[in-house]
C-alpha positions as CSV (number, residue, x, y, z in Angstrom):
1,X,-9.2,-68.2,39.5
2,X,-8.9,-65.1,37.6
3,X,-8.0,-61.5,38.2
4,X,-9.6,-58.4,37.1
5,X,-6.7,-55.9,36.2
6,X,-9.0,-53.0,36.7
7,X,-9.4,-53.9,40.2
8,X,-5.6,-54.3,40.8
9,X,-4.9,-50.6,39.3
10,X,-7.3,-49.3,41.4
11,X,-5.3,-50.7,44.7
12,X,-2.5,-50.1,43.3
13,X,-2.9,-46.7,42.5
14,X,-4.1,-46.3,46.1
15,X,-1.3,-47.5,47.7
16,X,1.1,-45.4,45.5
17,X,-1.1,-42.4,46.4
18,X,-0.3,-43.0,50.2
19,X,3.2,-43.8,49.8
20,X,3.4,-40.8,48.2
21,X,1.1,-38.5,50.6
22,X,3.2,-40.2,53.9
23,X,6.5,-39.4,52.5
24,X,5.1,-35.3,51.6
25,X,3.6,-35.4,54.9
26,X,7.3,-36.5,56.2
27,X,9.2,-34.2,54.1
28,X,6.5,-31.3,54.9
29,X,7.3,-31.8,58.7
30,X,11.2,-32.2,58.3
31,X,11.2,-29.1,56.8
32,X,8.8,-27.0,58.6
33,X,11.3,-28.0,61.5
34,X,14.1,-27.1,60.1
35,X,12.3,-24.0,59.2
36,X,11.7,-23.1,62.7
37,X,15.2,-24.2,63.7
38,X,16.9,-21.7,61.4
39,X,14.4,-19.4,62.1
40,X,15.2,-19.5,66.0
41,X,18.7,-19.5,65.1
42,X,18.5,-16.5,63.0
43,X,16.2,-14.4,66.5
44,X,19.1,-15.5,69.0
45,X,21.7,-14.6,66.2
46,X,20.4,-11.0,65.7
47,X,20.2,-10.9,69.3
48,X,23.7,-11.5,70.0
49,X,24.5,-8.9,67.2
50,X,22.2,-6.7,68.9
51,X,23.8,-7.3,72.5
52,X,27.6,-6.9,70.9
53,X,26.9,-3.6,68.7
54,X,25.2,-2.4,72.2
55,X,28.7,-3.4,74.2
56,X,30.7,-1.5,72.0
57,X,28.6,2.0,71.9
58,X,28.6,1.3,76.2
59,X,32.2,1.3,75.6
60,X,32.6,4.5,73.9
61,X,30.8,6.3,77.1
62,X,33.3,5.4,79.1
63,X,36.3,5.6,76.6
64,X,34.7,9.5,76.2
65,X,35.2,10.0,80.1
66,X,39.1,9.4,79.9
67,X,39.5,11.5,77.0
68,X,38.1,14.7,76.1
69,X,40.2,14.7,72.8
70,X,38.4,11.8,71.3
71,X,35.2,13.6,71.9
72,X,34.0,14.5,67.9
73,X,35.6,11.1,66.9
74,X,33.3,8.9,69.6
75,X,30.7,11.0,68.9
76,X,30.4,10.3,65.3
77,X,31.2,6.4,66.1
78,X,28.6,6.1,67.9
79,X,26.1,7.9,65.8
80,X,27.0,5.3,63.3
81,X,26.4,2.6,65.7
82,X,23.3,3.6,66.8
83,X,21.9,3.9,63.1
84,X,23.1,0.1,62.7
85,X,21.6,-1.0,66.0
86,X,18.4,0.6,64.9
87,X,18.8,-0.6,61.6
88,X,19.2,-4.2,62.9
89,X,16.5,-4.2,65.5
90,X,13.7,-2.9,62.9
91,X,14.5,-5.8,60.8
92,X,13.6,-9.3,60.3
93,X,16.5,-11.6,60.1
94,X,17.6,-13.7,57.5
95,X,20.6,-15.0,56.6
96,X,21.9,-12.5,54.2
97,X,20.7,-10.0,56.9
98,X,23.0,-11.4,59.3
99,X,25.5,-11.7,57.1
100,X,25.4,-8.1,56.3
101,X,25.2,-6.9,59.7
102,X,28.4,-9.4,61.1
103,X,30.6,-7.9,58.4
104,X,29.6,-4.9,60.3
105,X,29.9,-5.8,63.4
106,X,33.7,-6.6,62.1
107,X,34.4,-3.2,61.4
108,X,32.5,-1.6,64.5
109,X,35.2,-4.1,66.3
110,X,38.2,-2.7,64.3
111,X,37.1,0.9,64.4
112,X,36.6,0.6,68.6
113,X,40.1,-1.4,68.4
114,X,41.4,1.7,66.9
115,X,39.9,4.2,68.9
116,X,40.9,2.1,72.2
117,X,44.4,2.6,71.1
118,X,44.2,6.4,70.1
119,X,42.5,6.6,73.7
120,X,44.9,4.8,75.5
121,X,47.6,6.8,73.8
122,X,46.0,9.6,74.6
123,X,45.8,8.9,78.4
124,X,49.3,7.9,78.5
125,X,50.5,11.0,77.1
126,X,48.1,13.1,79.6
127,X,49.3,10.8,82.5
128,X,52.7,12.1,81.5
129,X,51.9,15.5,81.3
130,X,49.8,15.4,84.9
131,X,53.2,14.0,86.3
132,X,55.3,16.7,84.3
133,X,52.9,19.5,85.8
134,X,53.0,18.1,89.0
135,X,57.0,18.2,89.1
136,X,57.0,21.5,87.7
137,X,54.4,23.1,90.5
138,X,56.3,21.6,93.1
139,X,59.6,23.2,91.5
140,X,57.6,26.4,91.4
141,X,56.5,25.7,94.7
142,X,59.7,25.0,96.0
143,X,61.5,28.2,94.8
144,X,58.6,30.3,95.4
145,X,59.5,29.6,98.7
146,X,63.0,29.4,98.5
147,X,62.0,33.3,97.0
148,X,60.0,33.8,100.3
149,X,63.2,33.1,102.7
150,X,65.4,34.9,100.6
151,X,63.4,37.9,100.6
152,X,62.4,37.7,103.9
153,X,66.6,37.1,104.2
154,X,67.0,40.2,102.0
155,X,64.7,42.3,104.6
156,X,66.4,41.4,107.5
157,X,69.7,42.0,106.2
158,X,68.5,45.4,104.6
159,X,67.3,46.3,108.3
160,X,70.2,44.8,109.8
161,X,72.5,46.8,107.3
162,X,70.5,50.6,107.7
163,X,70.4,49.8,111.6
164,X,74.2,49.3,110.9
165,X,74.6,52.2,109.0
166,X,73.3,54.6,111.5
167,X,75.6,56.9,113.4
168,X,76.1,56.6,117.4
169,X,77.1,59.2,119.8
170,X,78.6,59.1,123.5
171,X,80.4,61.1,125.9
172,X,77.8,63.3,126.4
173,X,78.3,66.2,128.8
174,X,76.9,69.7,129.5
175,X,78.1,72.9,131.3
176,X,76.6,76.0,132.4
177,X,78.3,79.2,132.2
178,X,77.8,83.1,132.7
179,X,79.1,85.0,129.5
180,X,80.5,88.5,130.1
181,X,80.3,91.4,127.7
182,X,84.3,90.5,127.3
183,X,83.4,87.5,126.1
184,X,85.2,85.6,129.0
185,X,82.8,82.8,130.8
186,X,82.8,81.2,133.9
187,X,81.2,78.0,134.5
188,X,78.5,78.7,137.0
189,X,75.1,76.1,138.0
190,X,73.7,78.9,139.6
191,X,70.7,79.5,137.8
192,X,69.8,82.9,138.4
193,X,72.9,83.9,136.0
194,X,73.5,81.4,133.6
195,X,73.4,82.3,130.3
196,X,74.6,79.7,128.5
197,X,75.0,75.7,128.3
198,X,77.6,74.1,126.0
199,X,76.9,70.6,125.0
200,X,79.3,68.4,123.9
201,X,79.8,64.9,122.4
202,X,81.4,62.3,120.2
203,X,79.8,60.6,117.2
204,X,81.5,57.5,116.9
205,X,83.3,56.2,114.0
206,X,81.2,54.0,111.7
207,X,82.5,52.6,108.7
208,X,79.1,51.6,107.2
209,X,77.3,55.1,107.4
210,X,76.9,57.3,104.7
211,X,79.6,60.0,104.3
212,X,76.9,62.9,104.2
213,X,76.1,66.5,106.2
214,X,73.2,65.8,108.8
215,X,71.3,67.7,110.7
216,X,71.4,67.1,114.8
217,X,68.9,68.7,116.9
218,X,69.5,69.5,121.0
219,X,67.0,69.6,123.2
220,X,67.1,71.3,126.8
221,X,64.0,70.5,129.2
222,X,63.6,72.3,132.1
223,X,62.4,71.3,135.5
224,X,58.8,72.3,134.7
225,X,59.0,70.0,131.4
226,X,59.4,73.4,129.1
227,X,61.9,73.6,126.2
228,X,64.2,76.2,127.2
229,X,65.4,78.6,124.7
230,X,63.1,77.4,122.3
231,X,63.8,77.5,119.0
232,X,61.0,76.2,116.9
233,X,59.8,72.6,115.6
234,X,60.5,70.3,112.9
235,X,58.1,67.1,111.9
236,X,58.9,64.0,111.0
237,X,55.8,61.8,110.4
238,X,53.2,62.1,113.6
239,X,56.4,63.0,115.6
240,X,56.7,67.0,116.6
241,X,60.4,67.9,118.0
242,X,61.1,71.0,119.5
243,X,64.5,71.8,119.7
244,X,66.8,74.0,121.5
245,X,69.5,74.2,118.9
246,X,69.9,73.0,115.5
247,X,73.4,72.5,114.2
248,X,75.4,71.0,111.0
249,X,77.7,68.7,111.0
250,X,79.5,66.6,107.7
251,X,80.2,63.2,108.9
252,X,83.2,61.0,107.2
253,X,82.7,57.8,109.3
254,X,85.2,59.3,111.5
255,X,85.4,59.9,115.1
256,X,83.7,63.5,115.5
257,X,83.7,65.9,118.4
258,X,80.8,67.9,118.2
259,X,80.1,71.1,120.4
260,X,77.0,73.5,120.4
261,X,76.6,76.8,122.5
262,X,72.8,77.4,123.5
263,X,71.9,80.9,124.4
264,X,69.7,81.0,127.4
265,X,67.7,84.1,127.0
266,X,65.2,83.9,130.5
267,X,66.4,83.3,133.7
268,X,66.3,79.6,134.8
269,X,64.5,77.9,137.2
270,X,66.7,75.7,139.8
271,X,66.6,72.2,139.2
272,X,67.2,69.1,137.2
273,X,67.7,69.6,133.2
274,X,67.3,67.3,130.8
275,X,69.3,67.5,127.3
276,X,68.7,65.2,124.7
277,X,70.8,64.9,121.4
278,X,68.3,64.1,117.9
279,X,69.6,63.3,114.2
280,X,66.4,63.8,113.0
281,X,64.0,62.1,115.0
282,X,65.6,59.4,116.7
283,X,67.4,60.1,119.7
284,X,71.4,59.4,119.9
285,X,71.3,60.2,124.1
286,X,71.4,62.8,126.3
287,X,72.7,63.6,129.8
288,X,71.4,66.2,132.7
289,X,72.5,69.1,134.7
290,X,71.2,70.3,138.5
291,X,71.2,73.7,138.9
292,X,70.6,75.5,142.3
């Protein structure tokens, strides 16, 4: 039996041609999945990049909200950010794109890493002043109020002190008399003919009053509530004295008798009379006389 050797290339050539098309066919489909493999590796990585570069601006909101100082600095971080995030999400990935955009994300890290720090020291050093302020007002707080008793201290003693300083009277007496053109008198509470009443008193030794002249002022009332021998009026604020008699005297924080003669120019009325001693206007005391 023979062969034909055209016949045997033909088959031959055949198979080799189909060997040849299944292992393309193979190769073509290994590769179109690997393809796709890298391909969806390449999505989820830019993702990821995507998600981290968008952690680290959200951390720079909040980082802002602690500290004011870092304001121009976070500011201009995250303007950079957000031209890399845009940069990133407009383009398709690969892998020199993603290789690009990790050495990136590297620095975003170590720039946030810095600026974390900076904040933090920041904060801490605020923290410490908040606490310094807050010992200081309370130290203010504390002698502002340690001012408020002292002065308050300081008034009282001031007023205990001009109270203190203030001259006293006692003994406090009047007489009536008739003066005759001898100049002899004769003590009389008849008073149809008195024409005089002598007052007399003490003001009492005080070692904290001023050694000064002052002015005393005598007041006689009569039964009918009329100054007698009136003299005129002095004010002193809304208060209107009339006096009987004004008189002189220069005080040494001594013991001082004081007298005063007070003309009685009309002829009394009988009854009670009320004398009342003033330095200035506040009254030292008084005492009374009954005429009949």
């Amino acid at each position: 039996m023979s062969v034909n050797p055209l016949a045997f290339n033909y088959k031959f050539t055949i198979s080799t041609l189909i060997v040849a098309f299944t292992i393309l066919a193979v190769y073509s489909y290994t590769s179109y999945n690997s393809a796709k493999q890298n391909e969806n590796f390449l999505k989820q990585e830019k993702k990821l990049l995507e998600s981290q570069i968008s952690d680290i601006l959200l951390s720079y909101d909040g980082l802002g909200e602690k500290n004011k100082s870092l304001v121009l600095e976070l500011d201009n971080a995250e303007s950079r950010i957000e031209v890399t995030l845009d940069s990133l999400v407009q383009l398709k990935a690969d892998v020199s794109l993603i290789h690009k955009y990790r050495n990136q994300l590297t620095r975003l890290r170590k720039q946030q890493n810095s600026l974390i720090k900076k904040g933090d020291s920041f904060f801490g050093a605020n923290q410490e002043l908040i606490k310094q302020n807050a010992s200081i007002t309370k130290v203010l707080e504390e002698q502002t109020s340690l001012i408020y008793v002292l002065e308050n201290e300081k008034g009282t003693l001031k007023e205990t002190l001009e109270k203190g300083a203030l001259i006293s009277a006692n003994s406090f007496e009047a007489r009536a008399y008739k003066l005759k053109n001898s100049g002899d008198q004769t003590e009389t509470y008849k008073a149809s003919i008195i024409n005089n009443i002598k007052v007399s008193f003490i003001i009492a030794k005080n070692r904290l009053a001023q050694n000064q002249g002052k002015e005393l002022y005598i007041q006689v009332i009569g039964p009918d509530n009329n100054i007698v021998a009136d003299k005129g009026a002095v004010k002193f604020d809304e208060l209107l004295l009339i006096y009987s008699s004004k008189i002189h005297i220069n005080y040494t924080s001594k013991n001082l008798d004081v007298i005063a003669n007070i003309e009685i120019p009309e002829t009394l009325q009988k009854g009670k009379y009320h004398i009342n001693v003033f330095e200035n206007e506040r009254r030292l005391g008084g005492t009374q006389i009954d005429l009949y």
